[in-house]
N, C-alpha and C positions, 0 to 999 in steps of 0.2 A: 109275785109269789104270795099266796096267801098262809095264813098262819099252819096248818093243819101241812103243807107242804113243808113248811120251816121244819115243825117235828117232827116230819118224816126223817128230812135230813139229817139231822141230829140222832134220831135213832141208829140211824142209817153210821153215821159217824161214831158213837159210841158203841155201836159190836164191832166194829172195826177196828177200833182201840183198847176194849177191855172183854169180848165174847160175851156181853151181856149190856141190859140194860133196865131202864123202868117201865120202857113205853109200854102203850096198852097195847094189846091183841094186833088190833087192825095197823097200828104205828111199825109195829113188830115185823108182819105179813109184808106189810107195804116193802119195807126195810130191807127184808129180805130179798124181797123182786129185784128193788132197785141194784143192790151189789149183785143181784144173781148169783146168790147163793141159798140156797134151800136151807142151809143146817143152820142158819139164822131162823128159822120159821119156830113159834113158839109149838112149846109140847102140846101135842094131842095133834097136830096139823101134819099127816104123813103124807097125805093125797095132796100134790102140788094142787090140781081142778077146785078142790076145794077150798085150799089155803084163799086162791086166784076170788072163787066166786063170794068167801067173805066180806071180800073186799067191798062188792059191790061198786057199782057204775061210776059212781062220784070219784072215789077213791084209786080206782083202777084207772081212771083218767091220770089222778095226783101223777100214780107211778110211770103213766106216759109222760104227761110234761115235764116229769125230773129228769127221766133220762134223757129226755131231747131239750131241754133249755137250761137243767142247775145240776147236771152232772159235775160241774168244773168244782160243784160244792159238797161233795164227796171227797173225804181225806183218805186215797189211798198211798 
């Protein structure tokens, strides 16, 4: 797991514990993907296609290998 995955995670972990957090934008998006929930997605971001294509390639990857190999690191 590389670092940018880490704080995914942790984003991903801290809306799920407090409905908010510090991550950036793209940390945010990601975050959102990963628990599959939208209403994590930062303000301005209504078009999920969008939210998705911010992400960009690299990134959209992230949100595939989280959910298929560090899901277990998700605090729900």
């Amino acid at each position: 797991m590389n670092s940018e995955q880490q704080r995914i995670i942790e984003v991903a972990n801290e809306l799920l514990a407090h409905d908010s957090t510090g991550g950036s934008t793209s940390e945010q998006i990601a975050a959102a993907f990963i628990l599959n929930e939208m209403k994590y997605l930062p303000f301005g971001y209504f078009n999920i296609a969008d939210a998705w294509d911010r992400l960009g390639s690299q990134w959209q990857q992230y949100v595939r290998d989280i959910q298929h190999d560090y899901s277990h690191l998700i605090q729900r």
